[in-house]
NUDREN-703176 format. One record per residue (C-alpha): x, y, z. Coordinates in Angstrom, 3 decimals. Example, Ala and Ser with C-alpha at 12.3 -4.5 7.8 and 13.67 -1.06 7.14 Angstrom:
east:12.300	north:-4.500	up:7.800
east:13.670	north:-1.060	up:7.140
***
This chain:
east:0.000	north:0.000	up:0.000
east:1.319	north:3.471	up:-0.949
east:2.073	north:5.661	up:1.967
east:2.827	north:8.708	up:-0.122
east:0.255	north:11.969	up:0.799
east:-1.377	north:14.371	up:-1.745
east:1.069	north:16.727	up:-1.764
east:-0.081	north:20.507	up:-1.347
east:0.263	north:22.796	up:-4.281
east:2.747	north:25.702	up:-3.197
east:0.996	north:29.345	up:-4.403
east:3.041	north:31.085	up:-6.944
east:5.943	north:32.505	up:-5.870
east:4.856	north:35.667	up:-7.735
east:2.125	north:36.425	up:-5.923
east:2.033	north:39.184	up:-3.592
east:0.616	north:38.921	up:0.012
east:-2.288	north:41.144	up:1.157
east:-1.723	north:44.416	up:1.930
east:-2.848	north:45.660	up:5.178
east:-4.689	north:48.734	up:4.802
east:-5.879	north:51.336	up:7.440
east:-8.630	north:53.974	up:7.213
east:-7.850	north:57.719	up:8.159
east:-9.203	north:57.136	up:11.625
east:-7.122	north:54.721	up:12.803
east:-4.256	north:56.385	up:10.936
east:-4.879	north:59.561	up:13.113
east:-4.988	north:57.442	up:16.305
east:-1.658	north:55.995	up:15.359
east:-0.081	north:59.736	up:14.716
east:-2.046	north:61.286	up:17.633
east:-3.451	north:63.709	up:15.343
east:-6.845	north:64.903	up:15.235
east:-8.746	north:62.949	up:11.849
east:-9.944	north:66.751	up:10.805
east:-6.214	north:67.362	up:10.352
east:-4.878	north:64.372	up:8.470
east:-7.960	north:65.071	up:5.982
east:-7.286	north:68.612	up:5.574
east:-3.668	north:67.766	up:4.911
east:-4.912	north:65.447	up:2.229
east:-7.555	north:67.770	up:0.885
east:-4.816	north:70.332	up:0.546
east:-1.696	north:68.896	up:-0.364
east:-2.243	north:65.146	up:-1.186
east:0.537	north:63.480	up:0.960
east:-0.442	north:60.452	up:-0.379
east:-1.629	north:58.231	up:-3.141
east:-4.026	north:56.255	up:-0.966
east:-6.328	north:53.750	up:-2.473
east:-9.838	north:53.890	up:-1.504
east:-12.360	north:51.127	up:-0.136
east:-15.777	north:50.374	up:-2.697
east:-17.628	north:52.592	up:0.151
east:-15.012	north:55.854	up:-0.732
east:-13.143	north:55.501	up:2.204
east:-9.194	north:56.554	up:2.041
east:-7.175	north:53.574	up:2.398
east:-3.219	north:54.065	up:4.206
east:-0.461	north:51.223	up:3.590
east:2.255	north:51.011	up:5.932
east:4.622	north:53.439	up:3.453
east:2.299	north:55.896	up:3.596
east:1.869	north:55.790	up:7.230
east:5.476	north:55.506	up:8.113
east:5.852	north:58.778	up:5.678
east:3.137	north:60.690	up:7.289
east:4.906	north:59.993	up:10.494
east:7.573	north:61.556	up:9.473
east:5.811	north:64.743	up:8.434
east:3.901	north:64.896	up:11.436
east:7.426	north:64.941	up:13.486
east:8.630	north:67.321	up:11.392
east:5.629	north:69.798	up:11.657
east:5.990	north:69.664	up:15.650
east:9.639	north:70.657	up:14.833
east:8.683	north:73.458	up:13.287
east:8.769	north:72.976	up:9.721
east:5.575	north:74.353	up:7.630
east:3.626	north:71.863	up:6.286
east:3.271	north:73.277	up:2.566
east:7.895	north:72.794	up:2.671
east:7.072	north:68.742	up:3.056
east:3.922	north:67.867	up:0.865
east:5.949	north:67.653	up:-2.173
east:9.366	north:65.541	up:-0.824
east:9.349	north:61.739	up:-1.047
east:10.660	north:59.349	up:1.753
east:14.104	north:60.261	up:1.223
east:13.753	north:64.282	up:0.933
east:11.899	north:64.132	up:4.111
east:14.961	north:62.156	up:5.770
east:17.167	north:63.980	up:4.691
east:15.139	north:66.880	up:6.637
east:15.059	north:64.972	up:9.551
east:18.945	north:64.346	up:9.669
east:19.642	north:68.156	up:9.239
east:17.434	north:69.061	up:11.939
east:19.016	north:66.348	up:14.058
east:22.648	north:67.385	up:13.333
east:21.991	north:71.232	up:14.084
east:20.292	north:70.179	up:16.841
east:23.555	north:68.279	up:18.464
east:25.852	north:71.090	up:17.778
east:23.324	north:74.038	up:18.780
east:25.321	north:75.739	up:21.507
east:24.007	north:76.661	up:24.931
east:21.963	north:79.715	up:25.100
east:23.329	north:82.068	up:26.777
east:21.680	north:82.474	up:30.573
east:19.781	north:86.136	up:29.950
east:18.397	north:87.216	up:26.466
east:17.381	north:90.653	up:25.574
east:13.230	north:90.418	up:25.885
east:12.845	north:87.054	up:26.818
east:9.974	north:85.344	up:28.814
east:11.604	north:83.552	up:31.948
east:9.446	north:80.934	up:33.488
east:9.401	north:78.661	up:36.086
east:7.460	north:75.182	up:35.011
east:5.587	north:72.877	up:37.723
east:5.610	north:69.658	up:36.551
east:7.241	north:67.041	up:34.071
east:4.003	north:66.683	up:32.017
east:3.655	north:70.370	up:31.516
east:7.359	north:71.020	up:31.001
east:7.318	north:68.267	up:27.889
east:3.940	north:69.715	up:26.341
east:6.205	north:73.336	up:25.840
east:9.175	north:72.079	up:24.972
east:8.446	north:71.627	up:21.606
east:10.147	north:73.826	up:19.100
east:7.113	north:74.473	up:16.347
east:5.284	north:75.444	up:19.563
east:7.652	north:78.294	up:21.125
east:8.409	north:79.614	up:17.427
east:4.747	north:80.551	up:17.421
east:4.947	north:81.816	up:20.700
east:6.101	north:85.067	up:19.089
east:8.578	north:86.483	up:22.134
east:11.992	north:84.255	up:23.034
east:11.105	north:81.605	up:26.192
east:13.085	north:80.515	up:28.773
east:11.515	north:77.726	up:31.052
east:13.079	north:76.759	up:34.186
east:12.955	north:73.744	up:35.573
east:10.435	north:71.624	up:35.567
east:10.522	north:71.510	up:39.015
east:8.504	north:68.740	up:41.164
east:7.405	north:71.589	up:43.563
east:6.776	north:74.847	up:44.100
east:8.872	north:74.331	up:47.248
east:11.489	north:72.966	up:44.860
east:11.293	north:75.865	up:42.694
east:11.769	north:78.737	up:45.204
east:14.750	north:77.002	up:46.359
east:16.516	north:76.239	up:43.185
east:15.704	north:80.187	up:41.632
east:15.980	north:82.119	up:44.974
east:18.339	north:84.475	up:42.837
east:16.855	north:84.025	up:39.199
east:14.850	north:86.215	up:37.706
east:11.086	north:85.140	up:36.804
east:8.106	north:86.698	up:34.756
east:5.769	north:83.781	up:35.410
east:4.568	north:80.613	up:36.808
east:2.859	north:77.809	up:35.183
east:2.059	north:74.574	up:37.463
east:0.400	north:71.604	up:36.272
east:-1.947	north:70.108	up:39.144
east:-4.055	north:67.063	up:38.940
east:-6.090	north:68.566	up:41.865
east:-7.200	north:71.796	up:43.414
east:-8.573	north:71.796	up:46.648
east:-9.651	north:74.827	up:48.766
east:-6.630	north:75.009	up:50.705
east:-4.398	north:74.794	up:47.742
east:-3.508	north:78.902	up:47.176
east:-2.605	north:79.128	up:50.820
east:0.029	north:76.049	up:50.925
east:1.574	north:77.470	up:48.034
east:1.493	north:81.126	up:49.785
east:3.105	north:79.549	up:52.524
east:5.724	north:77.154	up:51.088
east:6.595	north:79.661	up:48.460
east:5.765	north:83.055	up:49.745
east:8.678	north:84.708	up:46.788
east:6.796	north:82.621	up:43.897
east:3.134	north:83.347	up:45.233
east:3.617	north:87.144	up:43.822
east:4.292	north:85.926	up:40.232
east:1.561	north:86.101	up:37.326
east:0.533	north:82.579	up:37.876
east:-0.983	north:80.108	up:35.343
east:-2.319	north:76.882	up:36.577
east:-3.229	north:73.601	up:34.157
east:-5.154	north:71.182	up:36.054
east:-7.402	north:68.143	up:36.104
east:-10.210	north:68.432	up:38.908
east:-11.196	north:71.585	up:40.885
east:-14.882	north:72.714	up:42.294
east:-16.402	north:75.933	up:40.956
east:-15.743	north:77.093	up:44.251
east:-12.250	north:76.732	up:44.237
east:-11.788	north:77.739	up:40.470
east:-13.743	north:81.239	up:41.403
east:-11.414	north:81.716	up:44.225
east:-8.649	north:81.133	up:42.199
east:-9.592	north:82.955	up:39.089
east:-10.522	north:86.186	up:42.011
east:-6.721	north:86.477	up:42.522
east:-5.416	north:86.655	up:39.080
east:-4.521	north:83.074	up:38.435
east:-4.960	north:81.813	up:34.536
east:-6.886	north:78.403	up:34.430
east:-6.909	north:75.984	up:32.338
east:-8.798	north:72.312	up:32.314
east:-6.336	north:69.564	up:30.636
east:-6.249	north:67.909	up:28.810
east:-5.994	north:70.696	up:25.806
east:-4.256	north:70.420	up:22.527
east:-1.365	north:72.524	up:22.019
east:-2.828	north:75.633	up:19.993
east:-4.997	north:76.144	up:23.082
east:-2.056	north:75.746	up:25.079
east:-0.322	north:78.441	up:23.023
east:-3.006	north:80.092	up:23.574
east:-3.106	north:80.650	up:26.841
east:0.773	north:81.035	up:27.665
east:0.346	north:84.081	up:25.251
east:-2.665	north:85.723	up:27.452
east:-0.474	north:85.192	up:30.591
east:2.754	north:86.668	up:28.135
east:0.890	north:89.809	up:27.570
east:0.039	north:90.376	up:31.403
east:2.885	north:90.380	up:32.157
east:4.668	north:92.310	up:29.914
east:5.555	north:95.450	up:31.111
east:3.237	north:99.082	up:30.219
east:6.698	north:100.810	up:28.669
east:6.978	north:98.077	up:26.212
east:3.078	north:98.761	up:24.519
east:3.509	north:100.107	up:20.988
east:2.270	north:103.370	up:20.938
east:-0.272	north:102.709	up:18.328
east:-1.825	north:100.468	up:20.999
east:-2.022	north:103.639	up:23.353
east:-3.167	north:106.136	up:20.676
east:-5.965	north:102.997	up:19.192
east:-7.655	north:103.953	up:22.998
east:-8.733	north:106.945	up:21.985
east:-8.878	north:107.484	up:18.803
east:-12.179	north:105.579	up:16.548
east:-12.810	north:105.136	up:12.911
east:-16.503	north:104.883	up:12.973
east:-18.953	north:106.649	up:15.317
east:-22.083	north:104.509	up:16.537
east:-24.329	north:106.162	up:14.607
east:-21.979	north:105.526	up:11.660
east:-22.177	north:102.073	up:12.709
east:-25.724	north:101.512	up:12.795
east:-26.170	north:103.052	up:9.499
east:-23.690	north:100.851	up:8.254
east:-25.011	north:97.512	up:9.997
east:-28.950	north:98.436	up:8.495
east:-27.420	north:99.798	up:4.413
east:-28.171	north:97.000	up:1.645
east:-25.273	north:95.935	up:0.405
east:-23.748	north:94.013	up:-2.809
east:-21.908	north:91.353	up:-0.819
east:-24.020	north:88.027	up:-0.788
east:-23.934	north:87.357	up:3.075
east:-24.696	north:88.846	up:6.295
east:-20.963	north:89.725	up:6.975
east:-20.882	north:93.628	up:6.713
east:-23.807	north:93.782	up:9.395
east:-21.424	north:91.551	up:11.400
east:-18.074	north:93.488	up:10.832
east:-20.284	north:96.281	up:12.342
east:-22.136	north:94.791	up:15.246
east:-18.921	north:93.320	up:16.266
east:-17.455	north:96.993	up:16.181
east:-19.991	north:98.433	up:17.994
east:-19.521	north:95.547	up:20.796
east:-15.532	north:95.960	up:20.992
east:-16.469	north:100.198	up:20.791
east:-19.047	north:99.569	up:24.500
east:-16.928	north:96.580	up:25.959
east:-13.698	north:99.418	up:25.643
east:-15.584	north:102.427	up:27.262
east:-16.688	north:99.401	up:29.860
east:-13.578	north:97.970	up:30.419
east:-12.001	north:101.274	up:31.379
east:-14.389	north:102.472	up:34.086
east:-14.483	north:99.324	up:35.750
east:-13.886	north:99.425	up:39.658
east:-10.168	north:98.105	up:40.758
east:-10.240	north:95.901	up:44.464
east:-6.190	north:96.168	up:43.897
east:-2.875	north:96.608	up:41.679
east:-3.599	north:93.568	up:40.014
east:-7.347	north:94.088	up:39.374
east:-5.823	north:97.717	up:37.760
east:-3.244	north:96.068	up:35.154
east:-5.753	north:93.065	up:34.195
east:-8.288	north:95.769	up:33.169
east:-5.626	north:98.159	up:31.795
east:-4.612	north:94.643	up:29.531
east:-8.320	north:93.959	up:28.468
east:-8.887	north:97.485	up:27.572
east:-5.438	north:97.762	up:25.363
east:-6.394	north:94.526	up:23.573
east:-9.683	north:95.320	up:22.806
east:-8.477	north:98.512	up:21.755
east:-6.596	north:96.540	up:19.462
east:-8.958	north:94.470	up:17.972
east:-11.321	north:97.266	up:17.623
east:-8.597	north:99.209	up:15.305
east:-7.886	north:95.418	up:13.461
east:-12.203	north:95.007	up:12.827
east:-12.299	north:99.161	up:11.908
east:-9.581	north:98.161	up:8.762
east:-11.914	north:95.769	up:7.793
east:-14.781	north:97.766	up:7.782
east:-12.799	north:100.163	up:5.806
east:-12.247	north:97.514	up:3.375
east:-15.461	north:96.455	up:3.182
east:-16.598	north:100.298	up:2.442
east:-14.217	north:100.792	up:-0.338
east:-15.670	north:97.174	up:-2.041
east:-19.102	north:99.165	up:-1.761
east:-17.677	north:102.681	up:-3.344
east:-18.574	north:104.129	up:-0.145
east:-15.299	north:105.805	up:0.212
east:-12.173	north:106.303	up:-2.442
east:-9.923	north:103.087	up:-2.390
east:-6.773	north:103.837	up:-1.061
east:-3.634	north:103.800	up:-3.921
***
C-alpha cells in the first residue's frame, strides 16, 4: 500500500501577500493627530496616493503611514507643512537628519536674552507639552523655562536668585486650601503672574482662584490652546513701557462713530452674506466693551493692570475690525480706495 500523501500545491511565488490597509481614523490614532487634520492635509496637499475602499473611504499602507509619520514629526519641529507635501521618503529624511545634526551642535543659550519670557514650570508633564520647538516659534517672544521643578517648594529654592516673569504649574487637583500652601511654602513665587493647568477643581475653588489673578486651564488641551493661553499670561505680564504706541493712541482714537455704525449695519449691500452687518455689530460691541472695560472698579494693583490689559487689547482688535470695515466700504464705493 502506498504511503505517499497528496502533496499541497505551493501558491506562486509571484504572488504578492495582502496588503494591510488602514482607514484615516485609525491612521490619526496611530499619529495622535486629530482625523480633521490628516484630511485637511490630504484635501490640501495630497501626501499620499491612498487607495480607496468600494464605500469611498481613504485607504493608508504602511509606506504611507510611516511617511506621514515623518511629516507629522517634522511639523511639531517646526517645519511648515506646505515645505514637506511635495518631498518623497528620502527628501523628508534627509530633513530629519539636518534638523538632528543642528540640533547636536546648537550651543548653549546664553543664561539672559534681551526680551525674553523667563518661566518657572511645575511639573514634568507640563514642562514636555512646551518644549516643543514648532510650539515656542509661534509663541512670538523668546522663552526661557526653568525647571520643571517637582514643587513649588522645589522651585523657590533652586531660583531664589533668578529672575522670573511667570509661573505655570500643572496640578491634577485643586482643593480649597491649595492657594494658601503654596502662599506659605513659596511666599517669593506666590507674587508671580501665575498660570495653573489642572485636572479636577470645584467651581468654588476655580472662582477663588480665578478672584486672585490666576490663569486656568482644564487639561487635557491640545497645544494651539495651550499656546493660547501662555500668550494671554505673556501679555500680562509684559511690562506698560513696552506697549507700541499705536496700541495707546488705538484707545482713543475711533474710525466709525455709533451712529456711523448703525447706518452701516442696516445699508443694503452688494456682498451676498450677512458679513458687513457683522463686521459692524462686532465693532460696535468691541467700541461699548472698551468704554466698559475702562471704568471698571479696581479691588487692587492687580485688578488695575488686568483691566488696563483687556482694555489695550480690545483697543486693538477694535482698530484690526475698523480696517476691515474700511475695506469692506471701499468694495461698496462708499469711500475712495486707497492707492
Amino acid at each position: 500500500m502506498s504511503t505517499d500523501q497528496p502533496q499541497q500545491s505551493a501558491p506562486p511565488a509571484d504572488k504578492p501577500a495582502t496588503e494591510s490597509l488602514r482607514r484615516t481614523g485609525a491612521v490619526a490614532r496611530m499619529l495622535r493627530m486629530p482625523v480633521a487634520t490628516l484630511r485637511v492635509w490630504e484635501r490640501r496637499y495630497a501626501l499620499t496616493q491612498g487607495k480607496l475602499s468600494p464605500s469611498g473611504q481613504r485607504l493608508y499602507s504602511e509606506a504611507d503611514v510611516r511617511r506621514l509619520a515623518l511629516i507629522r514629526q517634522l511639523t511639531e519641529l517646526g517645519h511648515a507643512i506646505g515645505s514637506l507635501a511635495g518631498l518623497d521618503m528620502e527628501q523628508l529624511q534627509q530633513v530629519a537628519a539636518t534638523h538632528a545634526e543642528l540640533h547636536a551642535v546648537r550651543p548653549t543659550p546664553p543664561q539672559t536674552v534681551q526680551g525674553q519670557w523667563r518661566v518657572a514650570v511645575i511639573g514634568a508633564t507640563l514642562a514636555q507639552r512646551l518644549d516643543k520647538p514648532g510650539l515656542l516659534q509661534r509663541l512670538g517672544r523668546p522663552l526661557q523655562l526653568l525647571g520643571p521643578f517637582e514643587s513649588v517648594q522645589q522651585a523657590a529654592l533652586s531660583l531664589k536668585r533668578e529672575e522670573v516673569d511667570a509661573l505655570l504649574l500643572h496640578e491634577p487637583q485643586l482643593h480649597a486650601g491649595w492657594l494658601g500652601a503654596l502662599e506659605s511654602s513659596a511666599p517669593a513665587l506666590s507674587g508671580l503672574p501665575m498660570a495653573v493647568l489642572y485636572g479636577f477643581a470645584s467651581e468654588a475653588v476655580c472662582e477663588t482662584l480665578a478672584a486672585v489673578g490666576i490663569s486656568l486651564l482644564r487639561a487635557p488641551q491640545p497645544d494651539v490652546v495651550i499656546l493660547q493661553w501662555l500668550r494671554a499670561l505673556m501679555a500680562l505680564t509684559v511690562p506698560a513701557r513696552s506697549e507700541p504706541a499705536w496700541s495707546q493712541q488705538a484707545q482713543v482714537t475711533r474710525r466709525w462713530s455709533d451712529n456711523e455704525l448703525i447706518a452701516f449695519a442696516n445699508r443694503s449691500t452688494t456682498v451676498a452674506c450677512e458679513c458687513p452687518r457683522h463686521v459692524a455689530e462686532l465693532l460696535m460691541q468691541l467700541s461699548q466693551f472698551e468704554r466698559y472695560s475702562a471704568q471698571c472698579a479696581n479691588r487692587n494693583e492687580a485688578d488695575a493692570q488686568l483691566h488696563q490689559y483687556l482694555q489695550q487689547l480690545t483697543a486693538e482688535s477694535r482698530q484690526r475690525f475698523e480696517m476691515a470695515l474700511s475695506r469692506i466700504a471701499m468694495h461698496e464705493g462708499l469711500v475712495p480706495e486707497q492707492s
